[in-house]
C-alpha positions as CSV (number, residue, x, y, z in Angstrom):
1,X,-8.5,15.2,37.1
2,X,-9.4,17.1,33.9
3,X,-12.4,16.3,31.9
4,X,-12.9,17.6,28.7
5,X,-16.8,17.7,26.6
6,X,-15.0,16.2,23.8
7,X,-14.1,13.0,25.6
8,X,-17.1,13.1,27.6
9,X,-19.1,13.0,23.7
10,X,-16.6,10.4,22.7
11,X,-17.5,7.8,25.0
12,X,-20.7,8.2,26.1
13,X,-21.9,6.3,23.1
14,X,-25.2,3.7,23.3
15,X,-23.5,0.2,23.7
16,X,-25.8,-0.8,21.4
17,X,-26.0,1.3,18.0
18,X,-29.8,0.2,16.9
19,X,-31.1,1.2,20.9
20,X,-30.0,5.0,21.5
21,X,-29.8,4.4,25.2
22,X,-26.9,5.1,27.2
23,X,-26.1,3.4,30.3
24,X,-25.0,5.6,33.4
25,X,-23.2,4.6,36.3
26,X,-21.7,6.4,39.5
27,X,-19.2,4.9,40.8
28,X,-16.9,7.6,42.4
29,X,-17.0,6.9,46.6
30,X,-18.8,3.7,45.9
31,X,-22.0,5.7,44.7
32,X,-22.0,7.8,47.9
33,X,-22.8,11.5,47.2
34,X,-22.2,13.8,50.2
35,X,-25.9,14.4,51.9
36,X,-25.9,17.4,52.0
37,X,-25.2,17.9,48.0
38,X,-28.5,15.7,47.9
39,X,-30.7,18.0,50.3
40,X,-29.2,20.9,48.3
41,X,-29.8,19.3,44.9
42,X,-33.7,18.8,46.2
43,X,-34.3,22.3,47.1
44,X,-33.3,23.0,43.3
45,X,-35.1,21.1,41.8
46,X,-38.0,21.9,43.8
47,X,-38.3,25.5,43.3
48,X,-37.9,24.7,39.8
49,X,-40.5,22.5,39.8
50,X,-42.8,25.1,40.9
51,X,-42.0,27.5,38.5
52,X,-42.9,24.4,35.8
53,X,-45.9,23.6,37.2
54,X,-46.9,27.8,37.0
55,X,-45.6,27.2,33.4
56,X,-43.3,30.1,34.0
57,X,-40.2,27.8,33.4
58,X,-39.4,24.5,31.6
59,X,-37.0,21.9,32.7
60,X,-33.7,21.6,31.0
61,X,-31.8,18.5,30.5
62,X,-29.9,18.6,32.6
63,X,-32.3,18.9,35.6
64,X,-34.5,16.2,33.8
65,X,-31.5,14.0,34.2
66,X,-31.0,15.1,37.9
67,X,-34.1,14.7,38.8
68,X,-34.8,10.9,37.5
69,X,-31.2,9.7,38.9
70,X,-32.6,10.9,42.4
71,X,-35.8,9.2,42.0
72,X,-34.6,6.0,40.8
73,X,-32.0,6.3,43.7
74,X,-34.9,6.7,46.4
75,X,-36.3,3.4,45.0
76,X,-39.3,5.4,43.6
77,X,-38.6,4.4,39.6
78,X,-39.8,0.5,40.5
């Protein structure tokens, strides 16, 4: 399956125009992401999060994003 930014842009749009939030939602293999993608996904973002807290690197957004899907998956965001 091919993916293109431009449709990606084109329909990630807020369901609601006057709230700029956009719903996500993983539903490829029922939500299941392999674990070892996860461990590996950790270790990233934890070196990272080193460097930010020696304020010799800043989070992108796409780690930000990353980082709050794994926390609300581990039940943490409650």
């Amino acid at each position: 399956m091919t993916v293109t930014m431009k449709e990606l842009r084109d329909r990630l749009k807020p369901y609601n125009p006057e709230y700029d939030g956009i719903k996500l939602t993983y539903n490829y293999n029922y939500g299941y992401v392999p674990q070892q993608d996860v461990y590996d996904a950790l270790d990233a973002l934890e070196k990272k999060m080193l460097l930010v807290s020696m304020e010799m690197d800043t989070m992108n957004a796409l780690e930000k994003l990353a980082f709050w899907l794994l926390v609300d998956s581990a039940g943490l965001n409650r």
